[in-house]
matplotlib code that plots the C-alpha trace (Angstrom):
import matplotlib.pyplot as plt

x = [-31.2, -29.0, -28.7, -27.3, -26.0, -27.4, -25.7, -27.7, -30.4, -29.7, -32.6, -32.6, -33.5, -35.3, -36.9, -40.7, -43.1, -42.8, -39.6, -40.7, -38.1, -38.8, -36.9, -37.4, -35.9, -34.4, -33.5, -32.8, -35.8, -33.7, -32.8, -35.3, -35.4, -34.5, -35.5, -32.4, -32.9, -36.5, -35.3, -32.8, -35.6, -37.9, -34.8, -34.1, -37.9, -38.3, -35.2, -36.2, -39.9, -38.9, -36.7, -39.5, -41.9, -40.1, -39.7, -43.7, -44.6, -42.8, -44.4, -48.1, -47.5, -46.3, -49.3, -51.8, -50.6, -50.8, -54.6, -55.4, -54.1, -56.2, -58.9, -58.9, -58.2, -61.4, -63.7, -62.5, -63.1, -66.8, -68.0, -66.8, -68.2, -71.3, -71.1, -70.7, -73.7, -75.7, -74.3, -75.1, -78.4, -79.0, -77.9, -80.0, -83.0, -81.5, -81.3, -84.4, -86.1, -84.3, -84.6, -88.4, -88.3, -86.9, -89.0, -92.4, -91.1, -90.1, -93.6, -95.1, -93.0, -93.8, -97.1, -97.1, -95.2, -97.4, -100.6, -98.8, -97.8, -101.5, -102.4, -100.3, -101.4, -97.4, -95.5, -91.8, -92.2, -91.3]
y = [-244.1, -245.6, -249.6, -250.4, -253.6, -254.9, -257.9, -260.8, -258.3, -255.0, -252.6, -249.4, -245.9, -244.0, -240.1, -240.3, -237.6, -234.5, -235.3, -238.7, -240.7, -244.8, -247.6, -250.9, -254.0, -256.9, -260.0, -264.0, -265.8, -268.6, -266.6, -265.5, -262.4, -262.7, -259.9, -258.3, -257.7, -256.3, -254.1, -252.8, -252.0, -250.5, -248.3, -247.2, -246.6, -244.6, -242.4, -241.5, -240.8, -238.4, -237.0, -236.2, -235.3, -233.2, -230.3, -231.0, -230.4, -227.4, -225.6, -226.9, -225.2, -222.3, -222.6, -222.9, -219.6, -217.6, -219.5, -218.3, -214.7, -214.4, -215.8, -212.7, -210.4, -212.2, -211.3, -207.5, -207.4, -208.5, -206.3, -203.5, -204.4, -204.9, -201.3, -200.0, -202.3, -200.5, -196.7, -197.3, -198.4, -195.1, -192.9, -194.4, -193.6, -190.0, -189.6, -190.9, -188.4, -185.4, -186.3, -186.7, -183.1, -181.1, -183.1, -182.3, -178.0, -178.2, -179.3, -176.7, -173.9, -174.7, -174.6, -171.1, -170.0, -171.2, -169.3, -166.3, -166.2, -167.3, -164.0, -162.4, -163.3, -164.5, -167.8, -167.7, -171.2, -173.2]
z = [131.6, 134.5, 134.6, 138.2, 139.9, 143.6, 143.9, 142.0, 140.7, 138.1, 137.5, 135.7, 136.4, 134.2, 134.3, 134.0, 133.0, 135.7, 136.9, 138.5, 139.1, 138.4, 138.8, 136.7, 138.4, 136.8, 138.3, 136.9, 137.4, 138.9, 141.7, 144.8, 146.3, 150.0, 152.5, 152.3, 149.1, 149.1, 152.4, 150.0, 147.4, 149.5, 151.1, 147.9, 146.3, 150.0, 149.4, 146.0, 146.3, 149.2, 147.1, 144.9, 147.5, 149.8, 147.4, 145.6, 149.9, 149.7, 146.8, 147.9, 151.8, 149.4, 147.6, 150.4, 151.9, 148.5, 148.5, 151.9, 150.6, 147.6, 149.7, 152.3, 149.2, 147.3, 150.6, 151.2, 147.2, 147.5, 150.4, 148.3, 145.4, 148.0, 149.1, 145.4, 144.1, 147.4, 146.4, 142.1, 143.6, 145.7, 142.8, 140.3, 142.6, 143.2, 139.1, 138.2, 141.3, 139.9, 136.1, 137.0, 139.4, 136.7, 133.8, 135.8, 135.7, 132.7, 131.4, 134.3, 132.8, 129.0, 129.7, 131.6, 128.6, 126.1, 127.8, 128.1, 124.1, 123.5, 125.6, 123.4, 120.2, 119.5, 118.7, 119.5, 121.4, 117.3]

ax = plt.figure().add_subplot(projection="3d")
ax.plot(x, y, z, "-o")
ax.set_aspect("equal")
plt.show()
C-alpha cells in the first residue's frame, strides 16, 4: 500500500485481485475539488488502467490467433474423422458379406459331408 499527496487531497494505492491496480482517494470534506483536480484524477485512473489493459490486449490478440488455429485444426479433424466413420461403415458391410459367404459354404459343405458319411455307413463328423 502506497499513500500519496496531490496537493490538498492524499489517496492511496492498493493491488486488487488479478493485478488490478486501484486507487482510493482521500480528501477534507471542507475542501472542493476543482477541475484541476479531477483532470488530474482522471489522468492518473487513465494511465493506470492502460497500464493494465495494454498487456491483457496483448494476450487476448494472442489468444484469438491460437483460437482461430485450433479452430482450422478442429475442421480438418472432423472431416477425417468423417471419412473414417464412412470407411468403418464400408468394412462392416464387407465383414458381415464375407462372414455370411463363408458361413452359407460352410453349412453347404457340412452337409455334402454328412451325406457322404451317411453313404458310407461312417461317423467321423463328432
Amino acid at each position: 500500500m502506497i499513500w500519496v499527496s496531490f496537493g490538498t487531497f492524499n489517496y492511496i494505492t492498493f493491488k486488487a485481485g488479478l493485478g488490478i491496480v486501484k486507487r482510493v482517494f482521500l480528501y477534507y470534506l471542507k475542501t472542493m475539488l476543482t477541475k484541476d483536480d479531477l483532470k488530474e484524477i482522471r489522468g492518473v485512473v487513465n494511465e493506470e488502467v492502460r497500464a493494465e489493459i495494454d498487456p491483457l490486449k496483448k494476450d487476448v490478440s494472442g489468444l484469438k490467433s491460437d483460437v482461430s488455429g485450433l479452430k482450422a485444426k478442429t475442421a480438418t479433424i472432423e472431416k477425417g474423422m468423417k471419412t473414417l466413420q464412412s470407411d468403418v461403415t464400408s468394412i462392416r458391410k464387407d465383414v458381415k458379406s464375407i462372414v455370411s459367404f463363408f458361413d452359407s459354404e460352410y453349412l453347404e459343405l457340412r452337409k455334402r459331408v454328412e451325406k457322404i458319411e451317411l453313404h458310407l455307413g461312417v461317423n467321423f463328423s463328432s
